[in-house]
Backbone as CSV, one residue per row, in Angstrom:
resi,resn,N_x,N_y,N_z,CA_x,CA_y,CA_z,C_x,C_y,C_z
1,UNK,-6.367,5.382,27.187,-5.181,4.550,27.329,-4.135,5.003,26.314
2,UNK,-2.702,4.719,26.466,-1.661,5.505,25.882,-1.480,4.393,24.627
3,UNK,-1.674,3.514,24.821,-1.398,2.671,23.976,-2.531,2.441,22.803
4,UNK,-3.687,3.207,22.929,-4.619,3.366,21.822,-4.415,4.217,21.593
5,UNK,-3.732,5.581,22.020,-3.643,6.648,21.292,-2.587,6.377,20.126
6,UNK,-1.600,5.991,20.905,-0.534,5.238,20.062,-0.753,4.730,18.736
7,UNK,-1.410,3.224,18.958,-2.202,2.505,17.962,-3.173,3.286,16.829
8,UNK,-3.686,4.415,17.147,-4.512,5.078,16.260,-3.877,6.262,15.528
9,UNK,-2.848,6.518,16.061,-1.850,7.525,15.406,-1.052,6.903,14.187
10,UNK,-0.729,5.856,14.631,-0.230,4.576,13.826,-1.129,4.440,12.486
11,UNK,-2.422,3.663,13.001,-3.261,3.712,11.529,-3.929,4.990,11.085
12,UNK,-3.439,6.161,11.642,-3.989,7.045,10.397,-2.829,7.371,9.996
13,UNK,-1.734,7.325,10.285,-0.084,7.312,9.626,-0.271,6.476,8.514
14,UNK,-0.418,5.846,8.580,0.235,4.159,7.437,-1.507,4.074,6.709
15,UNK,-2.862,4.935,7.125,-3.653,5.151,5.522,-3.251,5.963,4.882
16,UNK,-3.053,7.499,6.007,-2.019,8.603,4.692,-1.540,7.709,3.838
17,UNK,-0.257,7.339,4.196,0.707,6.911,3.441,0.376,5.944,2.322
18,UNK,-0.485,5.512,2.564,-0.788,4.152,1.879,-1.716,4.568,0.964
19,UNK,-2.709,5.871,1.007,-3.552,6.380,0.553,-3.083,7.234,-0.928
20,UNK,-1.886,7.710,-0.152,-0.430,8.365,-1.178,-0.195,8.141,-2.089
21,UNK,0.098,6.421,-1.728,0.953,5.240,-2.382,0.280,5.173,-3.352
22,UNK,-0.868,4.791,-3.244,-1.875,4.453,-4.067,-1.992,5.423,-5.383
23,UNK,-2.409,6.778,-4.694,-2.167,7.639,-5.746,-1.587,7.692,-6.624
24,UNK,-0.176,7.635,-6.285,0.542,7.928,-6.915,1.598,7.080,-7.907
25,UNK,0.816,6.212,-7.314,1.589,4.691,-8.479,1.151,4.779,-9.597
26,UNK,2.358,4.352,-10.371,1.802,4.268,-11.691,2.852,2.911,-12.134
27,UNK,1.947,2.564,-13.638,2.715,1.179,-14.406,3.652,1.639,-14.998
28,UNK,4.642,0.872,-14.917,5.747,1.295,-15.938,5.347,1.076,-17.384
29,UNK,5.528,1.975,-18.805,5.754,1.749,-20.025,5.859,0.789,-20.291
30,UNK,5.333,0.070,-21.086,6.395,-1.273,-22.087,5.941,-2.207,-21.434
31,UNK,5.674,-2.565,-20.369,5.745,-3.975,-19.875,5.131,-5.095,-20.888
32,UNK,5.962,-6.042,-20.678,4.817,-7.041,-21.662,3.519,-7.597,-21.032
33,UNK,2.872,-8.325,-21.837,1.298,-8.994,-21.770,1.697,-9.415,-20.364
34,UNK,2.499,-10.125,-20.010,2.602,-11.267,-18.970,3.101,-9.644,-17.420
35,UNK,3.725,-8.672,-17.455,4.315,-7.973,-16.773,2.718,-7.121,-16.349
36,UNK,2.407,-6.751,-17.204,0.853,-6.344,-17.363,0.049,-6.610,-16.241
37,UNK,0.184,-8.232,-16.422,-1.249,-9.210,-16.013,0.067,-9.068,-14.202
38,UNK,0.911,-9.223,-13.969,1.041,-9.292,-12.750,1.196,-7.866,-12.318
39,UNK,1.278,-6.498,-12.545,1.128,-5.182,-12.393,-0.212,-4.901,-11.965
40,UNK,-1.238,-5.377,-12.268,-2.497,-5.596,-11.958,-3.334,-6.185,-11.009
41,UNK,-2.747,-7.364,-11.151,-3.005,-8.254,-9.694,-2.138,-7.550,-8.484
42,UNK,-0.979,-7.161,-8.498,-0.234,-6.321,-7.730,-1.159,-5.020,-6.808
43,UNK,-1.914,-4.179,-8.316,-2.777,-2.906,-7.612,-4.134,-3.688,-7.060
44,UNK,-4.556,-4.577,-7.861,-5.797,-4.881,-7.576,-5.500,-5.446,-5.669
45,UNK,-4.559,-6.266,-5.291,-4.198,-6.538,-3.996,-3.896,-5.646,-2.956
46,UNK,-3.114,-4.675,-3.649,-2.805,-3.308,-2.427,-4.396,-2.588,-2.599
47,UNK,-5.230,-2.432,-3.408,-6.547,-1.529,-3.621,-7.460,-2.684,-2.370
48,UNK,-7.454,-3.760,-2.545,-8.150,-4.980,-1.579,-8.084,-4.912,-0.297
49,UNK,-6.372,-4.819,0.119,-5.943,-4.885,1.416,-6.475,-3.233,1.938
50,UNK,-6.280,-2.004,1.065,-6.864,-0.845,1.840,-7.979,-0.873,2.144
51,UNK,-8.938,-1.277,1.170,-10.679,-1.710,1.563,-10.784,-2.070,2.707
52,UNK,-9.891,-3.507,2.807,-9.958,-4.060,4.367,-9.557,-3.035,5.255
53,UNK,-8.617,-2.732,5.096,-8.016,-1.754,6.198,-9.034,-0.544,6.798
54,UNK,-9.784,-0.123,5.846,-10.481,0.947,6.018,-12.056,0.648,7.096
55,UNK,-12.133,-0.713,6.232,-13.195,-1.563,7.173,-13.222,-1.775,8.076
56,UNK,-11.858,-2.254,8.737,-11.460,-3.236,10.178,-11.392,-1.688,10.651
57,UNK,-10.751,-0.597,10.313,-10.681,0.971,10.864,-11.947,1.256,11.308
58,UNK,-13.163,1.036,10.603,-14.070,1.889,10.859,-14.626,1.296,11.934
59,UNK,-14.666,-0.072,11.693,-15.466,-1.076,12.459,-14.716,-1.114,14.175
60,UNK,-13.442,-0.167,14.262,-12.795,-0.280,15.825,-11.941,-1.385,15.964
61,UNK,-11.634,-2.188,14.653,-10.313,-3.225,14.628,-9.319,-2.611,14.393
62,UNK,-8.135,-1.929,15.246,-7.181,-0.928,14.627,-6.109,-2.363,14.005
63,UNK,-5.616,-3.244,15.132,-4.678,-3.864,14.926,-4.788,-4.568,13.515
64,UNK,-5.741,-4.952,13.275,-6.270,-5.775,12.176,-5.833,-4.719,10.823
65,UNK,-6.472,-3.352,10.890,-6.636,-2.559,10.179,-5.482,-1.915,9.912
66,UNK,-4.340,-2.017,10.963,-2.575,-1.562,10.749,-2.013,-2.672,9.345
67,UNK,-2.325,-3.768,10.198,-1.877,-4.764,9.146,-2.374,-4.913,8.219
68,UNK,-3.543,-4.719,7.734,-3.488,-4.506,6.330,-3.645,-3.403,5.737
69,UNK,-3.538,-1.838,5.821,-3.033,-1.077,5.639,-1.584,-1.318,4.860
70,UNK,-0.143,-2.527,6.063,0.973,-2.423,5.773,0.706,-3.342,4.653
71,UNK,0.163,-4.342,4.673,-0.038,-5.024,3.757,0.141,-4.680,2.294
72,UNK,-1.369,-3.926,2.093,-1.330,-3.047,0.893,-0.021,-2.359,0.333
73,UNK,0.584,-1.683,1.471,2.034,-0.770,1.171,2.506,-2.098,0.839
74,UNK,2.748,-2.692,1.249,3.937,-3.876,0.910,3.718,-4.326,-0.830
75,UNK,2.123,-4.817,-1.097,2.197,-5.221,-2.478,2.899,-4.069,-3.397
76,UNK,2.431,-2.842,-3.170,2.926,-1.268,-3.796,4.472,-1.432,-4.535
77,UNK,5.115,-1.740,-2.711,6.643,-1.657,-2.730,7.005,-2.647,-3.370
78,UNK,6.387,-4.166,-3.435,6.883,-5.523,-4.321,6.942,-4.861,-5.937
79,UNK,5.880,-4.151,-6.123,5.882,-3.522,-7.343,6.830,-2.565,-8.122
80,UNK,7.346,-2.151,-6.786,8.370,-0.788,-7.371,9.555,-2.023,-7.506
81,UNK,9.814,-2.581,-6.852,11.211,-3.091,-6.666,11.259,-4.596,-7.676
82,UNK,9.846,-4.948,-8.233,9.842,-5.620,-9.595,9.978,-5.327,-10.606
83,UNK,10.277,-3.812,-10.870,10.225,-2.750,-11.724,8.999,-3.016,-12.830
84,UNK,7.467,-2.889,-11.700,6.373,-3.235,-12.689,5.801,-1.730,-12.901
85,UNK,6.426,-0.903,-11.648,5.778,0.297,-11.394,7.185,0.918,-11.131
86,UNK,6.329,2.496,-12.273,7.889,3.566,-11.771,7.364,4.843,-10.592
87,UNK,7.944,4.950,-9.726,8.269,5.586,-8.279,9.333,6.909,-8.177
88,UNK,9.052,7.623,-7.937,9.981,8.601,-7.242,10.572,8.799,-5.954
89,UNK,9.437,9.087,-4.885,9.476,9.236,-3.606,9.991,8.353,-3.064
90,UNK,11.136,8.336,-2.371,11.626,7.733,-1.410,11.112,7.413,0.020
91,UNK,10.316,8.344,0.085,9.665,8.718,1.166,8.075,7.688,1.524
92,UNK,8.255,7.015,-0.097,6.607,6.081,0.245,7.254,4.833,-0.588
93,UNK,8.215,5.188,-0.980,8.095,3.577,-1.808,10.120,3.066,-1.489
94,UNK,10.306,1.560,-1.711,11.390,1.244,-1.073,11.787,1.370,-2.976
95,UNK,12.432,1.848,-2.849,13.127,2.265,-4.713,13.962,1.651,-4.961
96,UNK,13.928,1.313,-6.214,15.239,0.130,-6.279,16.352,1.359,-7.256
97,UNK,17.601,0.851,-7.129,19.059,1.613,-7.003,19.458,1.722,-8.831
């Protein structure tokens, strides 16, 4: 069916990416105690949501497994654009100006 090929092109798009993301994040310098403790909960949530993602993937839940895939990206990007985490790529993270 065209629409699972679709769907599965999709979630191995958005683990790359998300797989990337992951990599390649890092904490910003300096943050204080309190910037810290939410920089953390931030990775620890995008690291959670890929677990899932990878799970609901293996297990033949794609739809399940898209969304939290995006999920994960999303905590990443809350991060860049809280300036808890510093980013380069434009290309994986929504960068703030």
């Amino acid at each position: 069916m065209v629409e699972d090929k679709e769907l599965i092109k999709k979630v191995e798009k958005y683990e790359s990416l998300t797989k990337r993301a992951l990599d390649e994040i890092k904490k910003r310098d300096n943050l204080t105690e309190k910037e810290e403790k939410i920089a953390k909960d931030f990775l620890s949530m995008a690291n959670n949501y890929y677990n899932d993602a990878s799970y609901y993937q293996k297990k033949g839940d794609l739809l399940t497994a898209l969304a939290s895939f995006s999920y994960a990206h999303a905590w990443l990007d809350a991060g860049v654009r809280a300036y808890l985490f510093d980013a380069t790529d434009d290309q994986l993270f929504t960068l703030r100006e």
